[in-house]
DRENBAVEX-482366 format. One record per residue: residue in one letter; residue number from 1; z, y, x of N, C-alpha, C in turn; chain. Coordinates in steps of 0.1 Angstrom, whole numbers. Each point is the difference from the previous one (the first is absolute). Example, Ala and Ser with C-alpha at 12.3 -4.5 7.8 and 13.67 -1.06 7.14 Angstrom:
// residues 2
> a;1;78;-57;132;0;12;-9;0;12;9;A;
> s;2;-7;11;-4;0;11;9;8;11;-8;A;
END
This chain:
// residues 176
> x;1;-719;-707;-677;-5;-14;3;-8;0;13;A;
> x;2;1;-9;9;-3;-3;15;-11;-11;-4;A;
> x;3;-11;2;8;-15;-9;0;0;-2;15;A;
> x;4;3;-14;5;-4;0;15;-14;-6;3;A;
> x;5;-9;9;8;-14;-7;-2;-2;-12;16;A;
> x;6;-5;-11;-4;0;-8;13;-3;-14;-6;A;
> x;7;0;-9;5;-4;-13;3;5;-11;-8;A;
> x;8;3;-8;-10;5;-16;4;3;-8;6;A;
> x;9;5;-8;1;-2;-12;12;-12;-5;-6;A;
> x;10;-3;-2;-14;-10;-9;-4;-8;3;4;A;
> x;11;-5;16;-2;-12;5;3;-6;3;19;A;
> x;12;12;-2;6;-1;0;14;-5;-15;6;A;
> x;13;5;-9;-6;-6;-13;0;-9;-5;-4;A;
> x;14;-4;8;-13;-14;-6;-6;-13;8;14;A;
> x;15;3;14;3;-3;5;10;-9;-5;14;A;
> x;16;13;-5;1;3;-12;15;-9;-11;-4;A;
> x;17;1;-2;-6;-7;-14;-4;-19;1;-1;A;
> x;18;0;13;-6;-16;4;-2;-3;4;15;A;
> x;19;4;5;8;1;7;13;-2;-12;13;A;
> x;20;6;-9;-4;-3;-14;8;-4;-9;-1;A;
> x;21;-10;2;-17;-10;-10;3;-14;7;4;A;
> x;22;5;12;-5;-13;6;6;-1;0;18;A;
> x;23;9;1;3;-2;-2;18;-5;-10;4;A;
> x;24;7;-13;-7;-1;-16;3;-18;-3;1;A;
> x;25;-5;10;-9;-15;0;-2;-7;7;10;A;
> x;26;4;9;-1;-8;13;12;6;-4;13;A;
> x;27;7;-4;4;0;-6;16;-11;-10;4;A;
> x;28;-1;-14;-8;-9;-4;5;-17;5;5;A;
> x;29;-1;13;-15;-20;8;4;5;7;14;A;
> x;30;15;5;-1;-1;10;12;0;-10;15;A;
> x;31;4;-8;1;1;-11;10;-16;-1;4;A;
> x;32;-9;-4;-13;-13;-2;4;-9;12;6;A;
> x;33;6;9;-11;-8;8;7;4;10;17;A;
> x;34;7;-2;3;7;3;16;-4;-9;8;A;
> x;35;-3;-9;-2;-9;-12;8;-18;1;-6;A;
> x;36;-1;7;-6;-16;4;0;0;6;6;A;
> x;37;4;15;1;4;12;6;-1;-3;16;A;
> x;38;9;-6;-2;4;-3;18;-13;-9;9;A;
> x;39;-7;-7;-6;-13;-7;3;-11;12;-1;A;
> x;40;-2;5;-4;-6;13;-1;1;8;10;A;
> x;41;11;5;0;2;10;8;-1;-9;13;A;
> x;42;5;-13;7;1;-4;14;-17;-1;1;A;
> x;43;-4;-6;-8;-17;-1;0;-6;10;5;A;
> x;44;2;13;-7;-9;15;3;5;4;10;A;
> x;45;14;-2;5;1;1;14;-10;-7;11;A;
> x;46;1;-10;0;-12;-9;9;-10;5;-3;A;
> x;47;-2;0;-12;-22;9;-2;3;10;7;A;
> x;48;10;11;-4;-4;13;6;-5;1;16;A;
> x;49;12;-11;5;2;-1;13;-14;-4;7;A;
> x;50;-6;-14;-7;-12;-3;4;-14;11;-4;A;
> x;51;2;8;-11;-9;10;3;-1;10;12;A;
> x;52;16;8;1;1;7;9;-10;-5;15;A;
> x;53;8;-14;2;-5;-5;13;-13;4;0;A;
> x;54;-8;-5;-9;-14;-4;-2;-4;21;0;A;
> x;55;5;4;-7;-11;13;4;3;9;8;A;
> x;56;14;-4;9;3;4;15;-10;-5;9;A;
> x;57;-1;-14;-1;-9;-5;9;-15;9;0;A;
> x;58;-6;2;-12;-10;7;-3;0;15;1;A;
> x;59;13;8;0;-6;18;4;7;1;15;A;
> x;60;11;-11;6;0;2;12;-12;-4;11;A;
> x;61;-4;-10;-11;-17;-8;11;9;-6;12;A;
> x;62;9;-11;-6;5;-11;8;11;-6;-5;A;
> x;63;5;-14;6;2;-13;-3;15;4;-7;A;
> x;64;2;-5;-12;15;1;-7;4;-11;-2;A;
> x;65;12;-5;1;5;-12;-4;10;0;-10;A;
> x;66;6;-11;-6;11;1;-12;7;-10;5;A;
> x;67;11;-3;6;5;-14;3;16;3;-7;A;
> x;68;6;-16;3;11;-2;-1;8;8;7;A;
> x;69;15;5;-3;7;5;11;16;-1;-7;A;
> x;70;11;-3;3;9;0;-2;8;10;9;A;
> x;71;0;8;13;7;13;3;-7;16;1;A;
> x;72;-13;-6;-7;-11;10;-2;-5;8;13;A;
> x;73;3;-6;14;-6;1;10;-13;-7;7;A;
> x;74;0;-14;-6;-6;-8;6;-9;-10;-12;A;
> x;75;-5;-5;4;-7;-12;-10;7;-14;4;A;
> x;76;3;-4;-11;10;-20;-1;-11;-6;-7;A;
> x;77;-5;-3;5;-11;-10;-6;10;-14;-8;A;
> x;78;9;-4;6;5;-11;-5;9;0;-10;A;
> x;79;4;16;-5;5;-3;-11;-9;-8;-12;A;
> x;80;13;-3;-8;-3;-12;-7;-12;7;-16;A;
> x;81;7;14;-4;-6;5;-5;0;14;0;A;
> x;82;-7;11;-8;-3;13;4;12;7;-8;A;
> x;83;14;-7;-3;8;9;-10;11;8;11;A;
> x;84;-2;-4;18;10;7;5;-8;14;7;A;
> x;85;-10;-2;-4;-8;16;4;-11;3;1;A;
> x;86;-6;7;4;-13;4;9;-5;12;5;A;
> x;87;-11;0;8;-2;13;8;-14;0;-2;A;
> x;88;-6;11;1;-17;4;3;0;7;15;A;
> x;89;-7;0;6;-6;3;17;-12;-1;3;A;
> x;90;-4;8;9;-9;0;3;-5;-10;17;A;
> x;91;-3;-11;-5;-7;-7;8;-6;1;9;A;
> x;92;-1;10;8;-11;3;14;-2;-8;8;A;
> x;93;2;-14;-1;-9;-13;9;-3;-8;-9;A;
> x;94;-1;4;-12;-5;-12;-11;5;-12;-1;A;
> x;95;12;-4;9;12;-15;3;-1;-6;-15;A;
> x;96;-6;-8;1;3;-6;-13;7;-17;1;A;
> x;97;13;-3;-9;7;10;-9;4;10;9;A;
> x;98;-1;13;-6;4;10;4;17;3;1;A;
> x;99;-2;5;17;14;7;5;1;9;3;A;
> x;100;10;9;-5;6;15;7;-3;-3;14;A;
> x;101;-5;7;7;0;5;16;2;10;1;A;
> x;102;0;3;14;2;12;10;-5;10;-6;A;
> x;103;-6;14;-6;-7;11;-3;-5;-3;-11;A;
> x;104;4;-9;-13;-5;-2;-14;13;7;-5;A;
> x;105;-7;6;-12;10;7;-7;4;-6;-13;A;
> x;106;15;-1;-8;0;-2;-11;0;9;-8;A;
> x;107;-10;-3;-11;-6;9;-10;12;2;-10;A;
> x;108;8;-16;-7;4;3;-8;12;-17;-3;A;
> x;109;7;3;-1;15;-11;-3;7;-1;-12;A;
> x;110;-5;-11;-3;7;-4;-13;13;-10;1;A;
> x;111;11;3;-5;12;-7;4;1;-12;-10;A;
> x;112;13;-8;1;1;-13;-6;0;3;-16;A;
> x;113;-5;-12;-10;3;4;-11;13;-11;-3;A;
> x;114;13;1;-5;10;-7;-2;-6;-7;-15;A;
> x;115;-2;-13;1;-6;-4;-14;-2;-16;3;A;
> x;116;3;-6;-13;-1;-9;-1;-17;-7;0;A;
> x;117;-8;7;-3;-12;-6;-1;-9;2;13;A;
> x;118;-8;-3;5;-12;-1;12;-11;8;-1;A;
> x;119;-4;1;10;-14;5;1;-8;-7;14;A;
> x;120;-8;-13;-4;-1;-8;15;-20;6;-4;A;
> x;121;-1;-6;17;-14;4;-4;-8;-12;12;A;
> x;122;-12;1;-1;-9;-12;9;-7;4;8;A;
> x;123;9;16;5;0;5;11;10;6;13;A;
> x;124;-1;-2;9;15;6;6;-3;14;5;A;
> x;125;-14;3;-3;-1;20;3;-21;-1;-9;A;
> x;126;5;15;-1;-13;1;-5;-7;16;3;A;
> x;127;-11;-4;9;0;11;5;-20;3;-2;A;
> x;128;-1;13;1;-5;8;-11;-13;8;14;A;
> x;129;-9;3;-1;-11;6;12;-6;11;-4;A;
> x;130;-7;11;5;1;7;1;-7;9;-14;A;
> x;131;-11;-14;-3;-13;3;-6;8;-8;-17;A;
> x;132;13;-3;-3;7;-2;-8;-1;-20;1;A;
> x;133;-5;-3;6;1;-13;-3;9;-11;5;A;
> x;134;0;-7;-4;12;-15;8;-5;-7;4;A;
> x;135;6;-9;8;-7;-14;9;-3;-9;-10;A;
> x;136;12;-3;-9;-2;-11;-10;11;8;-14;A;
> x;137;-4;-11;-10;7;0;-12;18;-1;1;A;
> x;138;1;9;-10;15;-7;3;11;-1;-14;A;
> x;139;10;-4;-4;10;3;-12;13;1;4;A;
> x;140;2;7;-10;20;-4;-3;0;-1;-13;A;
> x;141;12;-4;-1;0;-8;-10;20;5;-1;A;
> x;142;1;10;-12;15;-1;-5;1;-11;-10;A;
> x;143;15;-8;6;5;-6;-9;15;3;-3;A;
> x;144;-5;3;-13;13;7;-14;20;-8;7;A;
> x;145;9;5;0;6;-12;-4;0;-4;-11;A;
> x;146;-3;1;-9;-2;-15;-19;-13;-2;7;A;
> x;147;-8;3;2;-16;-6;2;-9;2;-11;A;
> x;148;5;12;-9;-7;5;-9;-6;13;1;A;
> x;149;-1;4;14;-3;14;2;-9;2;12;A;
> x;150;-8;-15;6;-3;-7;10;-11;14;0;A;
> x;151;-9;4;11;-10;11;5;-7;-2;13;A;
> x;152;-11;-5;-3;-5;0;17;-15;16;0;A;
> x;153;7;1;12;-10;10;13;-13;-3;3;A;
> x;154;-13;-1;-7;-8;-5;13;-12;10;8;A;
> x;155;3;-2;10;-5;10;11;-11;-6;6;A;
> x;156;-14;7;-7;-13;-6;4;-7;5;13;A;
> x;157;-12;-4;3;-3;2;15;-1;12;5;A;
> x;158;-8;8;-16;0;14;6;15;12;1;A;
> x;159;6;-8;-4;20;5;-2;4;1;-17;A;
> x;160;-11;2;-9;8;7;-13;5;-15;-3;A;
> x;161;15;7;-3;6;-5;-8;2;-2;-19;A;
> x;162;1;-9;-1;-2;-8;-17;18;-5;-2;A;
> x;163;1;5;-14;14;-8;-8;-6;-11;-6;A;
> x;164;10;-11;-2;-3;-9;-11;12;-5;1;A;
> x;165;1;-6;-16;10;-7;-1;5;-14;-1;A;
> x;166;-12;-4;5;-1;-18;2;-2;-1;16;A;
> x;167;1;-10;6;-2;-3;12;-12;-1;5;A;
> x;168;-7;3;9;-12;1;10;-3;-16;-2;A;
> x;169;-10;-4;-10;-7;-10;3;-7;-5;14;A;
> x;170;-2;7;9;-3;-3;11;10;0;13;A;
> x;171;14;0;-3;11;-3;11;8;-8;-4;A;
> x;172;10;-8;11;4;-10;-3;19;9;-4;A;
> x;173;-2;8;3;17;9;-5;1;-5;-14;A;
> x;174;14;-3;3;6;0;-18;18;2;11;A;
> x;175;5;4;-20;14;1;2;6;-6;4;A;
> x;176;9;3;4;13;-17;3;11;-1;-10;A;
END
C-alpha cells in the first residue's frame, strides 16, 4: 500500500488565506515604521553634521560653516530646501552667509537625499566660531511625508543642538 505525503488544495488555501491576511496587517506597522526610521536617521544626519561643524570650529580654533550645496563644491544659498545636499568648510573670511573661496577647505559632503519629505530651515548657512558659538539661533525643521513623523533641529547660540518633536515655538517654519 502507497501513502503519498503532501498537501490538499484545501489545506493550501486555507494556508493562503491565513498568510494574507497576515501581510494585509503587517505592511501597514512596516510602512510606519520605515518612515520613523527614515526621519531618524535623515535628522542624526544633520545633528551629527551640526556637531561636527561645531567642534571643528572649536579644536581647529576657526570659523566653520554648514551651508546648502547641491554639487558639493560650493554653497546655493537659494536652494529652496536642504534635501539636495550640503557641505561643511572652513570659512577663513568669516563671509557671512558663508562661501567656499579661494584656500578654504571642504571638511565634509553630504549628497542628495532622494525622498519625498523636506528638511527646510530659517537658515541658509550656519556657521559655528572658534570658542564653539553662533551668531544667532537657528532650526530645521523635518517634515515626514504623512506629517506624522514631523522633527525639528534647534541650534542654540552656543551651537548644542536639541531634538524635539513639536515645532520650535519660537519660528515661523511649519510644513507645507
Amino acid at each position: 500500500m502507497r501513502t503519498d505525503a503532501g498537501f490538499t488544495v484545501l489545506e493550501l488555501l486555507v494556508t493562503l488565506a491565513v498568510v494574507s491576511v497576515l501581510a494585509t496587517t503587517a505592511v501597514p506597522g512596516f510602512t510606519a515604521m520605515i518612515r520613523h526610521n527614515r526621519s531618524v536617521a535623515r535628522v542624526n544626519e544633520l545633528s551629527a553634521a551640526l556637531n561636527y561643524a561645531r567642534h571643528t570650529a572649536v579644536s581647529r580654533n576657526r570659523y566653520v560653516t554648514l551651508c546648502k550645496s547641491a554639487d558639493g563644491r560650493r554653497c546655493n544659498h537659494a536652494l529652496r530646501n536642504w534635501n539636495d545636499g550640503w557641505l561643511i568648510f572652513e570659512n577663513l573670511d568669516h563671509d557671512s552667509p558663508g562661501q567656499v573661496d579661494t584656500g578654504e577647505s571642504i571638511l565634509h559632503r553630504h549628497g542628495p537625499t532622494p525622498s519625498r519629505a523636506q528638511v527646510i530651515s530659517n537658515r541658509v548657512s550656519f556657521t559655528f566660531r572658534p570658542m564653539g558659538l553662533r551668531s544667532v539661533n537657528g532650526t530645521f525643521l523635518y517634515c515626514s511625508e504623512d506629517g506624522k513623523h514631523d522633527r525639528t533641529l534647534i541650534v542654540n547660540v552656543t551651537g548644542r543642538v536639541r531634538l524635539s518633536d513639536k515645532p520650535n515655538a519660537d519660528t515661523t517654519l511649519r510644513c507645507p
